[in-house]
C-alpha positions as CSV (number, residue, x, y, z in Angstrom):
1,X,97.2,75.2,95.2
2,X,97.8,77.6,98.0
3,X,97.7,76.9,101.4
4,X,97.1,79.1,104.5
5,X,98.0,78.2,108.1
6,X,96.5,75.1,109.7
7,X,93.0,75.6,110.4
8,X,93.5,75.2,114.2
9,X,90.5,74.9,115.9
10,X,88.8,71.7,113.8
11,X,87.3,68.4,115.7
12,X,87.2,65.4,113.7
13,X,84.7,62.8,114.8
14,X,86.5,59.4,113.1
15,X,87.5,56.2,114.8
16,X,89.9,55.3,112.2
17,X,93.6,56.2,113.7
18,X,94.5,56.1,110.3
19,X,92.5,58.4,108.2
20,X,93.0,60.7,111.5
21,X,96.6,60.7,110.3
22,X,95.4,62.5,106.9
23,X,93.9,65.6,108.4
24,X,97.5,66.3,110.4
25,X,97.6,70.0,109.1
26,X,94.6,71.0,110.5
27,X,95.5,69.8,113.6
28,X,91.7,68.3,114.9
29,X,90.6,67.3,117.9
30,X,89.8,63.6,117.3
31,X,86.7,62.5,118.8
32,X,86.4,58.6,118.9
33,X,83.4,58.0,121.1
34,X,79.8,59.3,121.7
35,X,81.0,60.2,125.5
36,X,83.3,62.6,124.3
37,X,80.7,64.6,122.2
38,X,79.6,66.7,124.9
39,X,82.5,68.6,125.8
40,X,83.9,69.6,121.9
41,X,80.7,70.6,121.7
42,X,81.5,73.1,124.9
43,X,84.4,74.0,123.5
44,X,83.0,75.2,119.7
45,X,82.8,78.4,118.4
46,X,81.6,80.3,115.4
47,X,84.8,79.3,113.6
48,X,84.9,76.0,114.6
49,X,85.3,73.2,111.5
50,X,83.6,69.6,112.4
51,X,84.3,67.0,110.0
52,X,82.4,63.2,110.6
53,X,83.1,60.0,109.1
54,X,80.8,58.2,111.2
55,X,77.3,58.3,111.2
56,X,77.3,56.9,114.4
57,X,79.1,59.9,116.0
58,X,76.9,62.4,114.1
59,X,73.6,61.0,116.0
60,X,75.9,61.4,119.0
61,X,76.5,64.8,118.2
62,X,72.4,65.2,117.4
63,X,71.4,64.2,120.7
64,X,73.7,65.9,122.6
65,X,72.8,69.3,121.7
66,X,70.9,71.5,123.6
67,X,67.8,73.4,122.9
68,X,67.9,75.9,121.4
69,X,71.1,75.5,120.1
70,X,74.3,77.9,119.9
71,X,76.2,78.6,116.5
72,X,78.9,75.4,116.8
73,X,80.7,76.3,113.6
74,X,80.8,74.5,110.2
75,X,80.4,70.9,109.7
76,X,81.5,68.4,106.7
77,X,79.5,64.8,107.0
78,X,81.7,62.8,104.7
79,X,79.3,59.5,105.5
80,X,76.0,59.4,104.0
81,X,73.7,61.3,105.8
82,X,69.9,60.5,106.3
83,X,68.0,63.3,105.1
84,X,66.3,64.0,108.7
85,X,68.8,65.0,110.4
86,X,69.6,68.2,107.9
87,X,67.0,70.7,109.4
88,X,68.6,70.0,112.7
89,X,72.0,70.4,111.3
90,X,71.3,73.5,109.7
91,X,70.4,74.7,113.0
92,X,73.2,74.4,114.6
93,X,75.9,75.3,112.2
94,X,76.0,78.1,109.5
95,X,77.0,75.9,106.6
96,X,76.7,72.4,106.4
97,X,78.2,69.8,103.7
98,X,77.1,66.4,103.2
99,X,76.2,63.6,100.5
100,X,73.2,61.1,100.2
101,X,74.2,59.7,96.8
102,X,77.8,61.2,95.9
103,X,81.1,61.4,97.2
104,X,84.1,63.7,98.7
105,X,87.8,64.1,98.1
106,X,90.0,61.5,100.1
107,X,90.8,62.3,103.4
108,X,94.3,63.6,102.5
109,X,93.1,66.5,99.5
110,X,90.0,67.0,101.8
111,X,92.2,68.3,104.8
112,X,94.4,70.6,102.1
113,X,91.3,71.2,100.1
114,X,89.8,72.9,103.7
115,X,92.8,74.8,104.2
116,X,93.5,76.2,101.3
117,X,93.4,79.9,100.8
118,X,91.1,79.7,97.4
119,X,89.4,76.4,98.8
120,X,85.9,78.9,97.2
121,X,86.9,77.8,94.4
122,X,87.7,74.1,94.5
123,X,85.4,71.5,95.1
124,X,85.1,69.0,98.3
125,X,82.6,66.8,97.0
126,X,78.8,66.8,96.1
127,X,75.5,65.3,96.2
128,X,73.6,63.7,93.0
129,X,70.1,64.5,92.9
130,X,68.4,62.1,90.2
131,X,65.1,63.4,90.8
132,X,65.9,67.1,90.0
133,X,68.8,66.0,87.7
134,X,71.4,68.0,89.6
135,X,74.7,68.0,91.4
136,X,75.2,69.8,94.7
137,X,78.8,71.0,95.0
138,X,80.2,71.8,98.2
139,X,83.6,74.3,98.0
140,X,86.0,74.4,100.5
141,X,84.2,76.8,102.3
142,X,81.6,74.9,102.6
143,X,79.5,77.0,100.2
144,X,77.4,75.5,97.5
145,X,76.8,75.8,94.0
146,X,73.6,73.5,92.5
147,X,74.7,72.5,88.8
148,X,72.1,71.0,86.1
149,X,72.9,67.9,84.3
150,X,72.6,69.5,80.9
151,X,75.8,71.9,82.0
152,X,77.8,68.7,81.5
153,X,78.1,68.6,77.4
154,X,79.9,65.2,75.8
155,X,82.9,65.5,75.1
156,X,84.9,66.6,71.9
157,X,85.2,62.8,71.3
158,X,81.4,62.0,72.1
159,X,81.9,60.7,75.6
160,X,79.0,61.7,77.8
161,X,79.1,62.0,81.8
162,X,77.5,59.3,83.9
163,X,76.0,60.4,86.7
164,X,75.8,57.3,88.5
165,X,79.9,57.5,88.9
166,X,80.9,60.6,90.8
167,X,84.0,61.8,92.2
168,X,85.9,64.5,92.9
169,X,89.7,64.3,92.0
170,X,93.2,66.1,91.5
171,X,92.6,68.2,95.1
172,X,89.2,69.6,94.1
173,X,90.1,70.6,90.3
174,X,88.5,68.2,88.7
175,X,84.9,66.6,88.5
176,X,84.9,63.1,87.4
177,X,81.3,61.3,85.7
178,X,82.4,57.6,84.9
179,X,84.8,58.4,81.8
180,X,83.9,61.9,81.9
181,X,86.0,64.5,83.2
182,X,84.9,68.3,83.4
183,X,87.4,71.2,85.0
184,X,86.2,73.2,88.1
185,X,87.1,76.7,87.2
186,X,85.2,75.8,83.6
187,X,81.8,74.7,85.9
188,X,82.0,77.4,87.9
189,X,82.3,80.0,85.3
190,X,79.7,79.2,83.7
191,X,77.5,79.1,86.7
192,X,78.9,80.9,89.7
193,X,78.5,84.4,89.1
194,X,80.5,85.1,92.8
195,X,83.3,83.3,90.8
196,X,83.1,84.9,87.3
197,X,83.6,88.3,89.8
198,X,86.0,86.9,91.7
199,X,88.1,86.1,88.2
200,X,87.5,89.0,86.8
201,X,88.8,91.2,89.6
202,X,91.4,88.9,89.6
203,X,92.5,89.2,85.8
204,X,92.4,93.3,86.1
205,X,95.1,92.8,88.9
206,X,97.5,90.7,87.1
207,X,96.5,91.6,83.3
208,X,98.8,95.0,82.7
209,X,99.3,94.4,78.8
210,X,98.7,97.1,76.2
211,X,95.8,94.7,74.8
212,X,94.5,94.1,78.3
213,X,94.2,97.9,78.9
214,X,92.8,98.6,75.9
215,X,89.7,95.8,76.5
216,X,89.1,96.9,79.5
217,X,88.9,100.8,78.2
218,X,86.8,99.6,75.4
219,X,84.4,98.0,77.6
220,X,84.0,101.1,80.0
221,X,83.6,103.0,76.7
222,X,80.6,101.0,75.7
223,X,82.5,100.4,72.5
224,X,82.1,97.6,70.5
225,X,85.0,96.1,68.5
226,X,83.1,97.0,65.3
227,X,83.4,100.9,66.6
228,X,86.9,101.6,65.6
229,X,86.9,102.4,62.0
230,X,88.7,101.7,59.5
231,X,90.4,99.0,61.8
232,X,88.4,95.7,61.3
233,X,87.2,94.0,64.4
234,X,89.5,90.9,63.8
235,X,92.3,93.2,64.0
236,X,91.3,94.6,67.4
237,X,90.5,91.3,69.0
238,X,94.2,90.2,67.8
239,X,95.7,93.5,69.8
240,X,93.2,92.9,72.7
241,X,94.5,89.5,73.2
242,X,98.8,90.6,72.9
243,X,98.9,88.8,69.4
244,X,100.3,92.1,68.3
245,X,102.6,94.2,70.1
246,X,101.9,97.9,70.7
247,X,105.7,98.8,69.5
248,X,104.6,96.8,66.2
249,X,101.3,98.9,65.4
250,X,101.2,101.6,62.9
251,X,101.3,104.9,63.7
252,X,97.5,104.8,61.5
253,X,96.6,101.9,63.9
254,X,96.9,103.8,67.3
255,X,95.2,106.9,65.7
256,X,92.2,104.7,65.0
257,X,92.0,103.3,68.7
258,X,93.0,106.6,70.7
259,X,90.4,108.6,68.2
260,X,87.8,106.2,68.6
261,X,88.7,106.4,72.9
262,X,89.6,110.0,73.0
263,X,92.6,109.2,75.0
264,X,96.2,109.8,74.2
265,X,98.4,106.4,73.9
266,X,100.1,106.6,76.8
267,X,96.5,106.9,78.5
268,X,95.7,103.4,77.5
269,X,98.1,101.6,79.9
270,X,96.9,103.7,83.0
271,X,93.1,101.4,83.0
């Protein structure tokens, strides 16, 4: 997972010296008592990450605003939060992460999760919903993404997710429902369409095959594999994916594909 620089200007409201320890590369200010609200909240910005462990500190922090509030940042309430205190929340900071039923990463993947450079497209932690039958993920932005139960399919070997066990694991890759485990990226493909674009644009930066080229072509074409006669579309899908090498084709092969394109060969590797 890559990392940026320490997020710098984070206040951490724990009294645990301990867990403190586990958020060293973002470098918080630690706030340990109610007194000492008042003056990190003075000090917040736009930018500013709060993280709280404590419920009691986070009622410190509600009652210490003033009204009507200033933007104070971003905030991740790793405690159980009671559902009253979200409109004021939401009020005061531009995203806001918490959990009633549900859990987050442990302290030492949350802090790298938060700093990481693609943290849009891990996962902190989320929040069950039993009612709606849904799981709230928050990303390491603090972005969420709202996920039915019915997106989590048994398994190959007939193990179904229980949604009474949730955790997040293996630095926000990983989604974990009692014996069940489902991937990130695959949960976020499927339902993210910020992601899906985020992939693809990704995929036509790196992907500078023949057979990459060539999909991509197709697809701004209109084409469909079956539009490339007298090649079969089995045969096109095997050059699309590099399972045949361009040197390797026949000379009848490329004729189909550049005819069907109305490009030269050479053309194909420019898109």
């Amino acid at each position: 997972m890559a990392i940026t620089q320490a997020v710098s200007n984070t206040i951490l409201l724990d009294r645990r010296a301990a867990r403190v320890k586990r958020f060293a590369n973002l470098r918080p200010k630690n706030v340990t008592s109610v007194s000492r609200i008042p003056e990190s909240i003075a000090l917040a910005e736009k930018n500013t990450l709060w993280i709280s462990y404590e419920q009691s500190l986070t009622n410190g922090l509600l009652k210490a605003l003033d009204w009507p509030p200033r933007q104070l940042g971003r905030i991740v309430l790793v405690h159980r939060l009671l559902p009253e205190g979200i409109p004021v929340l939401r009020n005061c900071f531009y995203r806001v992460a918490y959990r009633f039923d549900g859990a987050f990463l442990p302290p030492e993947e949350l802090s790298e999760v938060l700093a990481a450079d693609n943290g849009e497209d891990l996962i902190l932690g989320g929040t069950i919903d039993k009612t709606s039958r849904t799981i709230t993920l928050w990303k390491g932005n603090l972005d969420s993404v709202t996920v039915p139960f019915a997106a989590f399919r048994p398994s190959g070997d007939g193990i179904r997710p229980d949604f009474s066990s949730f955790a997040v694991t293996d630095y926000g890759q990983t989604l974990v429902l009692g014996e069940y485990q489902a991937a990130t990226d695959a949960v976020l493909y499927e339902l993210d369409p910020r992601y899906r674009r985020r992939i693809a644009k990704r995929r036509r930066a790196t992907e500078k095959t023949f057979g990459a080229s060539l999909r991509r072509l197709r697809k701004q074409r209109g084409l469909q594999r079956e539009d490339f006669p007298p090649l079969s579309p089995k045969t096109l899908a095997r050059i699309e994916q590099g399972k045949v090498e361009p040197e390797r084709l026949r000379r009848r092969t490329l004729d189909a594909i550049c005819n069907a394109l109305c490009v030269s060969v050479e053309e194909i590797g420019a898109y």
